[in-house]
N, CA, C and O atoms as CSV, one atom per row, in Angstrom:
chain,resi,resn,atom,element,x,y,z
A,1,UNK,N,N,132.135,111.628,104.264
A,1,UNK,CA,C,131.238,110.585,104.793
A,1,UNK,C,C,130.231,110.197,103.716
A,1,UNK,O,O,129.626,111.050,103.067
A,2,UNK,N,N,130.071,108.919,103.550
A,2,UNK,CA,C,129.240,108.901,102.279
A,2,UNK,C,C,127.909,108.172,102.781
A,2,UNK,O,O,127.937,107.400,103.739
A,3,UNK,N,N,126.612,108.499,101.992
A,3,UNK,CA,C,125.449,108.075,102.990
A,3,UNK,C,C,125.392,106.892,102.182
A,3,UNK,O,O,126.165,106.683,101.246
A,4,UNK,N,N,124.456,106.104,102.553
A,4,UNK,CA,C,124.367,104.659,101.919
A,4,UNK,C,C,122.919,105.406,100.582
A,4,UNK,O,O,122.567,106.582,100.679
A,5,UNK,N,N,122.353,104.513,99.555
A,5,UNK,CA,C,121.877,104.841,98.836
A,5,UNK,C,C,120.042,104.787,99.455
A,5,UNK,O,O,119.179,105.648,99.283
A,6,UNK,N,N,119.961,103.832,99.979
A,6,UNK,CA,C,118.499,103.958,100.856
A,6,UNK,C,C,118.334,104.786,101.518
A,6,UNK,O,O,117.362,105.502,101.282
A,7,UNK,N,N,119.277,105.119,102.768
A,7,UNK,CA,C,119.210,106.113,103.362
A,7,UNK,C,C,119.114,107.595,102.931
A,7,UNK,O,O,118.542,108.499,103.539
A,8,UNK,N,N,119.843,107.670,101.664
A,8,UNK,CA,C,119.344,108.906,101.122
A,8,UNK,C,C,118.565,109.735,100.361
A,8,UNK,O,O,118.405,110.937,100.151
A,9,UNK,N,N,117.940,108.182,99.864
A,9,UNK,CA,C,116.469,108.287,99.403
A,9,UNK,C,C,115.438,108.825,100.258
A,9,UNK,O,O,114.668,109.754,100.017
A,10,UNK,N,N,115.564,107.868,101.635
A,10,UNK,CA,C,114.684,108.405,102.856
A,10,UNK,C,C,114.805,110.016,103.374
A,10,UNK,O,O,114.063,110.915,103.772
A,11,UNK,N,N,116.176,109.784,103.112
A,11,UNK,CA,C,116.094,111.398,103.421
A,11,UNK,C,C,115.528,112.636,102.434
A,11,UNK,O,O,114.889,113.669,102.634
A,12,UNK,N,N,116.110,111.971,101.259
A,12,UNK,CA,C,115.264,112.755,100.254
A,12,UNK,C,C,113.730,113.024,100.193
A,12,UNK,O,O,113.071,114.004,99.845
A,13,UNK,N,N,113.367,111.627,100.721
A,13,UNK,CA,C,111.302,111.906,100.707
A,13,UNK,C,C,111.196,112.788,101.919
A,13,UNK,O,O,110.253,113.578,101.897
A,14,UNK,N,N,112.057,112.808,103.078
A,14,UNK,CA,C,110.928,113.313,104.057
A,14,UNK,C,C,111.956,114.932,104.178
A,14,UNK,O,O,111.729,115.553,105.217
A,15,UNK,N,N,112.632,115.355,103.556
A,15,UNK,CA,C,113.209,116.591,102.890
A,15,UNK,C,C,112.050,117.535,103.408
A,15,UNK,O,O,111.943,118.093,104.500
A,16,UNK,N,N,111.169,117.551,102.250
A,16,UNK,CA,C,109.773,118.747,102.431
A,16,UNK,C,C,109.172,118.599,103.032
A,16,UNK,O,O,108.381,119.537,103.140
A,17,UNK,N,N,108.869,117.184,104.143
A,17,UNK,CA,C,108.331,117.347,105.102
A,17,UNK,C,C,109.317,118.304,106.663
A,17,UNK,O,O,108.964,119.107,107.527
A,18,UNK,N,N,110.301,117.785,106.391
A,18,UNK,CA,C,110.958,118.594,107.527
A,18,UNK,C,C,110.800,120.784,107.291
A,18,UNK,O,O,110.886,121.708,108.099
A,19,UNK,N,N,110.546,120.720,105.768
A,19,UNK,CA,C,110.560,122.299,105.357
A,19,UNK,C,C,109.966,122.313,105.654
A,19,UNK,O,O,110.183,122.721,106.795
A,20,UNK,N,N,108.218,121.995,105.447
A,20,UNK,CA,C,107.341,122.628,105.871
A,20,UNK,C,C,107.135,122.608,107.172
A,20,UNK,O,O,106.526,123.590,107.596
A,21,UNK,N,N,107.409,121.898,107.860
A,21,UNK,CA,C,107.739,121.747,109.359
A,21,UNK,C,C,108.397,123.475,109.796
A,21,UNK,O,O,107.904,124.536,110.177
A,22,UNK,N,N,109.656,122.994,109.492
A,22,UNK,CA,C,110.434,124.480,110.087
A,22,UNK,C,C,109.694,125.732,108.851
A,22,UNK,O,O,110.290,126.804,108.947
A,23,UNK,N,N,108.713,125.750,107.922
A,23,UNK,CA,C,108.739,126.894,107.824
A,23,UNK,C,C,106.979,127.491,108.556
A,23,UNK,O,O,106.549,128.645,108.564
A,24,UNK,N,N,106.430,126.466,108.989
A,24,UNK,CA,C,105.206,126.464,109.663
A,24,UNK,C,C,105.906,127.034,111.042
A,24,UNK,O,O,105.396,128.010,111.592
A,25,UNK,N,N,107.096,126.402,111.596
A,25,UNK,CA,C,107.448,127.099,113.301
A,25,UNK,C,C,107.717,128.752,112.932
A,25,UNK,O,O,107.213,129.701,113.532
A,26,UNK,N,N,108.728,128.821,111.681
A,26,UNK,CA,C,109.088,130.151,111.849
A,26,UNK,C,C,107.738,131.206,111.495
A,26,UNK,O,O,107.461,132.237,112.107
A,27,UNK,N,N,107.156,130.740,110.569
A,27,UNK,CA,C,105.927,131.608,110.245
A,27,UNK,C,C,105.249,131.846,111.779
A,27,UNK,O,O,104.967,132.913,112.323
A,28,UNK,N,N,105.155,131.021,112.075
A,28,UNK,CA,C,104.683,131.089,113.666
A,28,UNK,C,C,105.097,132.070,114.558
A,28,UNK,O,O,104.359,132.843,115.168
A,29,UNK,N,N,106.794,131.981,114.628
A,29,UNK,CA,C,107.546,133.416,115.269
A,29,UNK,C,C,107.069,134.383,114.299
A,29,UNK,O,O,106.994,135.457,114.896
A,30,UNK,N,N,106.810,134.481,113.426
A,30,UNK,CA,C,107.409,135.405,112.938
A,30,UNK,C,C,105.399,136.814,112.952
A,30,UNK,O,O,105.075,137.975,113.200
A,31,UNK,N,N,104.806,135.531,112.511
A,31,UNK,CA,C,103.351,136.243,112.460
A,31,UNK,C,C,102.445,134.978,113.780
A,31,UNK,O,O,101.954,133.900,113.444
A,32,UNK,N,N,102.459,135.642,115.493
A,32,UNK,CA,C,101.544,135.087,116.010
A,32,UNK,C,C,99.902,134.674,115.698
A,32,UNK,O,O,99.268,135.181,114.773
A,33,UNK,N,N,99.463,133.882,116.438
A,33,UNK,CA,C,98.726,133.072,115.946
A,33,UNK,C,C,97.273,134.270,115.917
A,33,UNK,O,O,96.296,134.430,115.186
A,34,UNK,N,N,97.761,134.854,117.013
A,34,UNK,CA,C,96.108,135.721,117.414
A,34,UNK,C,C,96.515,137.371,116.588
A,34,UNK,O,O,96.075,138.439,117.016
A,35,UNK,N,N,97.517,137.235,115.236
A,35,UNK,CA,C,97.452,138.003,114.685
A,35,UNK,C,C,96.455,138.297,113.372
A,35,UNK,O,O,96.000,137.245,112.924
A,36,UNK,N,N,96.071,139.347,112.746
A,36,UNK,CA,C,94.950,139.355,112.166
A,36,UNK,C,C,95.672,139.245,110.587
A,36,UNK,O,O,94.988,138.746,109.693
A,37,UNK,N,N,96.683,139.593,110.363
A,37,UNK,CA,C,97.010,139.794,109.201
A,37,UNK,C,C,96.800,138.933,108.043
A,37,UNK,O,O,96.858,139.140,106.831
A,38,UNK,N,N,96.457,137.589,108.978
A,38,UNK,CA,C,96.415,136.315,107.898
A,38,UNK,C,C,94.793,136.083,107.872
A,38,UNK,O,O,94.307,135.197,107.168
């Protein structure tokens, strides 16, 4: 399947927004919020 060239630009910019996204949820599982460690 081949993506069109805009479209994968777009996808390319919002890339690290989706990481930090999923790595903000998992940090979340992983260390709760009302934990002290942080």
């Amino acid at each position: 399947m081949l993506i069109p060239h805009e479209e994968r630009d777009a996808l390319a910019r919002s890339l690290p927004l989706y990481l930090f996204v999923f790595a903000a949820f998992v940090r979340r599982q992983v260390f709760p919020p009302d934990c002290k460690m942080l």
